[in-house]
N, C-alpha and C positions, 0 to 999 in steps of 0.2 A: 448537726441535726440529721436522724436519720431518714429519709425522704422515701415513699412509699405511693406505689402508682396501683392501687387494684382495678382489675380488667371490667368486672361488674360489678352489680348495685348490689348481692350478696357476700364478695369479696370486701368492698367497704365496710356493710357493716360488721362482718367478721373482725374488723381491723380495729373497728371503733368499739365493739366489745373488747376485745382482749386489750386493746389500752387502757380502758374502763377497769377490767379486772385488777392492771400492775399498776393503776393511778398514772399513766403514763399523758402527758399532756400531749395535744394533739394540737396542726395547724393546718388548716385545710387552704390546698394550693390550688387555684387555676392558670392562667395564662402568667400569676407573677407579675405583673403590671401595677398596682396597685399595694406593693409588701411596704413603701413608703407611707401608705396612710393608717393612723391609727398608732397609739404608742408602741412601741419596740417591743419584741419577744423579749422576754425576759426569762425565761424558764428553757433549759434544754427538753425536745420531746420527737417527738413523729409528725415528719411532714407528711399529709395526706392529698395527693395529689388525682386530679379528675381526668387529667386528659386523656387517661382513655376510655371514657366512660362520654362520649361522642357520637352514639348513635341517633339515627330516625327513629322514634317509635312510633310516630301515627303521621298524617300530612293530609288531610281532606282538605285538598285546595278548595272546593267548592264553599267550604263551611270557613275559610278564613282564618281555622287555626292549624300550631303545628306545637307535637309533641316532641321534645329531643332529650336527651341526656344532658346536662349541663357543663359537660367539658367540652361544649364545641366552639369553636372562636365565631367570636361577633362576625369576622368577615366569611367565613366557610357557611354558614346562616344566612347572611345578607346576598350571597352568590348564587345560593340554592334557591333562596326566593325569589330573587332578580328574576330567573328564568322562568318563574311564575307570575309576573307582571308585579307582585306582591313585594312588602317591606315590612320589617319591624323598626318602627323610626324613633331610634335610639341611635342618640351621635356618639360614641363611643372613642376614645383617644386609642393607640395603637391595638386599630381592630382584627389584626394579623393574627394579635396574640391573645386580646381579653377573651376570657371565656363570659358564658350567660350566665353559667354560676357566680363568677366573679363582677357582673354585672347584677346582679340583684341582691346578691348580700354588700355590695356596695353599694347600692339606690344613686348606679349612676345614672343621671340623668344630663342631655347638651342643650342644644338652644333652641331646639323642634319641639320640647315638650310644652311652651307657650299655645303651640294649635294644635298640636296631635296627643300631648297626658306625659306622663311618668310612667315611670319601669312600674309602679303598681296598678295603671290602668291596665297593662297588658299582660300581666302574671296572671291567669285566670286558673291554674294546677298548679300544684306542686310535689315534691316527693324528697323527702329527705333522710337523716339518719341523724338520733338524737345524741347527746352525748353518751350513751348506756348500750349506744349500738343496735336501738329500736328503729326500725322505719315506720315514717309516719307520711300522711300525708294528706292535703286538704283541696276545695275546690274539685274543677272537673275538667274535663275538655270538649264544654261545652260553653258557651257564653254567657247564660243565663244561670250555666248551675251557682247555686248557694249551700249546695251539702257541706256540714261539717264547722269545725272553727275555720276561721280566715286566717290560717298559716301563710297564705301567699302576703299578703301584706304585711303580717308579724315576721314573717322569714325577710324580706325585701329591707333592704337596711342594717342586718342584724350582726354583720360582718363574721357573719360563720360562728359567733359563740353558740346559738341555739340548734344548729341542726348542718352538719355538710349537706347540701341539696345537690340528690343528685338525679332529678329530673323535673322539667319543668311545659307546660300548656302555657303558650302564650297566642292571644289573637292579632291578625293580621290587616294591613290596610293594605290597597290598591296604590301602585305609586302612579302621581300625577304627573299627567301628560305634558306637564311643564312645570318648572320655575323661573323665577326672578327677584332680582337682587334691586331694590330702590332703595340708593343712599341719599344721605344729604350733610353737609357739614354746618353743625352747631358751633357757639361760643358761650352759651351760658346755659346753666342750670334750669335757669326760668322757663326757657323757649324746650328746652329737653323735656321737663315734668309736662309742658303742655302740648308738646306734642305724644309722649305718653298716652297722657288722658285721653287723647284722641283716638290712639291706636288700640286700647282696652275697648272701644266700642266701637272701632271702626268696621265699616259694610265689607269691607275689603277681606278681611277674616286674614291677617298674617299668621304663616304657623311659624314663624321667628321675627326676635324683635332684638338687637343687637344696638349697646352702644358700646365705641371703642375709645381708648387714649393710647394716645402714645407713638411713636416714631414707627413703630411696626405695622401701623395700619397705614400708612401714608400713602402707599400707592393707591389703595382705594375713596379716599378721601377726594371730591370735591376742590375743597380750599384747602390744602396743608398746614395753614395757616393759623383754618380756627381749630381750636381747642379737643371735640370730639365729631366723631363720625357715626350716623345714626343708617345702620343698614337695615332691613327689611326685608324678608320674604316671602314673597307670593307663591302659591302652587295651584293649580288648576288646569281647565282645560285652556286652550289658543284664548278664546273670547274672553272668560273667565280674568285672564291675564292681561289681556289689551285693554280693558276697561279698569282692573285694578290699579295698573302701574300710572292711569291718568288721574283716576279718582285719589289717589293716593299723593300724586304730586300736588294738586290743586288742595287739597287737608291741610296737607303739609304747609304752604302757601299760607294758608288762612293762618296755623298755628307761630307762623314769625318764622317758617324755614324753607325759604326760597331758591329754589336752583336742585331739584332733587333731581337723581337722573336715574338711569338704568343699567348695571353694570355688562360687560359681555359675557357672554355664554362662558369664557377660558375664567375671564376675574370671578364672577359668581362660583365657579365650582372650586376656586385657588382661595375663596375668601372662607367659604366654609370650611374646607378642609383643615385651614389653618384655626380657627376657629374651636374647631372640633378636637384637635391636638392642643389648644393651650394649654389646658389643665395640667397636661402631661409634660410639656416646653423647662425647659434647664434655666431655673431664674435660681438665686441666690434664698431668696424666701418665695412660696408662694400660699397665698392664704385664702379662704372662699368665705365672703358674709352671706349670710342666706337672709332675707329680709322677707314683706311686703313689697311690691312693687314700688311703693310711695316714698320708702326707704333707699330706693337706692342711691338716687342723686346725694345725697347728704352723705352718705358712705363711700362713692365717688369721690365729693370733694373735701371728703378726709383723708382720703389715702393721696391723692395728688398735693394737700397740702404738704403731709407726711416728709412724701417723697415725688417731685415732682419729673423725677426722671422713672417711673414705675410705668408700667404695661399693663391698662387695663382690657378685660373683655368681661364683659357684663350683660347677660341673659335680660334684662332691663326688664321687661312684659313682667317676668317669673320674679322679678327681686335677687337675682343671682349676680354676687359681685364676684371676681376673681380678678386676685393683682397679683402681678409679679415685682418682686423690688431686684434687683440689681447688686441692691447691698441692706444688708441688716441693716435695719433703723436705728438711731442712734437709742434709742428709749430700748431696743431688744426687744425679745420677740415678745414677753411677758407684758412690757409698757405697752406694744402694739397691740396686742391681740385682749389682753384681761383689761387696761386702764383706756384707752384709748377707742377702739374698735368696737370692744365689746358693749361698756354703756350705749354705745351709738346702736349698735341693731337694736338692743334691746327694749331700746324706744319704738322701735319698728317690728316688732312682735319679733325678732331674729337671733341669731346667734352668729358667731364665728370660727371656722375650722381651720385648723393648718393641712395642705395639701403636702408640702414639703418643708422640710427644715434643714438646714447645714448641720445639726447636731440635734439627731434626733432621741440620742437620750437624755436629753436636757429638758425634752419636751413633758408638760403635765398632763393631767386630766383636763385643769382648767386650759391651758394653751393649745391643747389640743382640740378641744370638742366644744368650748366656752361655758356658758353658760346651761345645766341643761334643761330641756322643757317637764321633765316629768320628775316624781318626786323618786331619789335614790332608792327607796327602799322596793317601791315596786321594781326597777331594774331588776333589783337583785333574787325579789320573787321568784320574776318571771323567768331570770336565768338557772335557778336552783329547780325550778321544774321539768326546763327541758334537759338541765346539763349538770346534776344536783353533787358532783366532785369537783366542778368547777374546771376541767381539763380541756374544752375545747376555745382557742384561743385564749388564755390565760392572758389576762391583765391589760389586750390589744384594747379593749373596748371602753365602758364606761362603768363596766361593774367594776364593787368594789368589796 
């Protein structure tokens, strides 16, 4: 694959016309982090790559947003803003390398977006280059703007077949003057769903709701004992924090989960971090159920039935399951994810993804993407409008 780095946003779309002209399929690259998910190129064509299309283009600290080019890495972003008291709080798995662009055509989202949103809350502009080598571009960089169609959220998820994006307005929060980590170790599902319920309408307002399994989380566990470990994070100011971390154990208490404590300053930032990297972690298979909240217990204890040596970490608040197995299940990946997993979200308004696979031309539409929510043919609409040769990421997604 021949691999192609244009300097600016008129060098790209030059690139992506003249692909357009020879039908030359095109693969839009940012940090590379992410070329595991989505089925396999299949087609030889043009890598198109962002990184050097990484500049500031606007930064009104006072107004809380900032405009950049979309090849700059999550943590070059997260550094610049640090030194503004400011964050974009998106937990992001090797943020050295992901770029923004590769965070939004992937709708990555970590375990913060239970109190702080989605990559779509914070996409408020966009700018991109269509398959035809048009730029286009919607939103503003303003917070209230609504001019135009709402590209930022049709682009956000779209894994780059509809348009390489190659700049984006996103809005900014203020980082809080603390955090805190409240665990507690459960043993059954019962007392897990009701402690849940409690935390969906808790005073406390957590912007992460974590449950774990497995041998990996041990050190921060409580009782290693029981079964899973329900972590918790508080952010605010000193006061904010000291009254959370009591009212929160005493809920907890009520709910049948006694003994929660506070982790230290060094564990809280070793639990997230890890946390934040699972997605990306070296397991054998790794798979993501996206559910309802109310789903996820049940999806839980089908994967641990499964495979009771697996690694979970599960966004719980959000309905976000992610397991890692150790070894293909005996049923494969087809038994697991279409016969198995799949009926079960789908009870739960959900679906199921493959994040990684040991053989990933093996993988299909359905084992990859599950079941999906909208009907095939509008996909295909939608992709024939912005990309109507069908050449930018050919065959990665769910068109068909």
């Amino acid at each position: 694959m021949q691999s192609l780095q244009p300097g600016t946003v008129e060098e790209l779309a030059g690139l992506v016309e003249q692909a357009y002209e020879q039908s030359v399929p095109m693969y839009p690259l940012g940090g590379q982090t992410a070329l595991h998910y989505g089925l396999p190129a299949k087609t030889d064509g043009w890598g198109i790559s962002t990184e050097k299309l990484n500049r500031v283009i606007d930064f009104p600290v006072k107004d809380l947003t900032l405009t950049v080019e979309t090849g700059i890495t999550i943590q070059a972003l997260a550094d610049m803003l640090a030194n503004e008291g400011l964050m974009l709080p998106l937990d992001v798995p090797q943020q050295s390398q992901a770029t923004l662009g590769g965070v939004i055509a992937t709708n990555c989202n970590g375990p913060r977006r239970f109190g702080y949103g989605t990559v779509r809350d914070y996409v408020i502009g966009i700018q991109a280059v269509n398959g035809k080598g048009q730029l286009f571009h919607g939103g503003g960089r303003v917070v209230k703007n609504v001019a135009g169609y709402d590209f930022c959220k049709l682009l956000t998820g779209s894994m780059g077949t509809l348009g390489i994006i190659s700049q984006a307005t996103v809005k900014l929060k203020p980082v809080p003057e603390e955090a805190v980590t409240v665990a507690v170790s459960l043993d059954d599902g019962a007392t897990v769903e009701n402690c849940i319920a409690m935390l969906m309408e808790s005073p406390t307002v957590p912007v992460a709701v974590e449950l774990l399994y497995g041998a990996r989380w041990s050190e921060y566990a409580g009782d290693p004992n029981r079964r899973y470990t329900l972590a918790v994070q508080l952010a605010g100011t000193e006061s904010e924090i000291t009254w959370g971390q009591q009212r929160l154990a005493d809920d907890l208490k009520a709910c049948g989960a006694p003994g929660a404590f506070a982790l230290s300053s060094e564990a809280h930032v070793a639990l997230w971090q890890q946390i934040q990297e699972f997605p990306a972690a070296e397991h054998e298979l790794t798979i993501q159920v996206k559910t309802v909240s109310s789903g996820a217990v049940p999806v839980i204890e089908k994967c641990t039935e499964t495979d009771p040596q697996c690694t979970i970490q599960s966004d719980i608040g959000n309905g976000v399951v992610t397991v890692g197995f150790e070894e293909m299940p005996e049923t494969g990946i087809s038994g697991l994810v279409v016969s198995q997993l799949g009926p079960l979200a789908t009870v739960y308004h959900g679906h199921v993804e493959t994040l990684r696979c040991p053989a990933p031309e093996d993988l299909t539409l359905g084992t990859m993407w599950g079941q999906l929510s909208g009907p095939q043919w509008l996909h295909n609409r939608v992709k024939e409008q912005f990309d109507p040769r069908g050449l930018l990421n050919p065959g990665r997604f769910v068109y068909q």
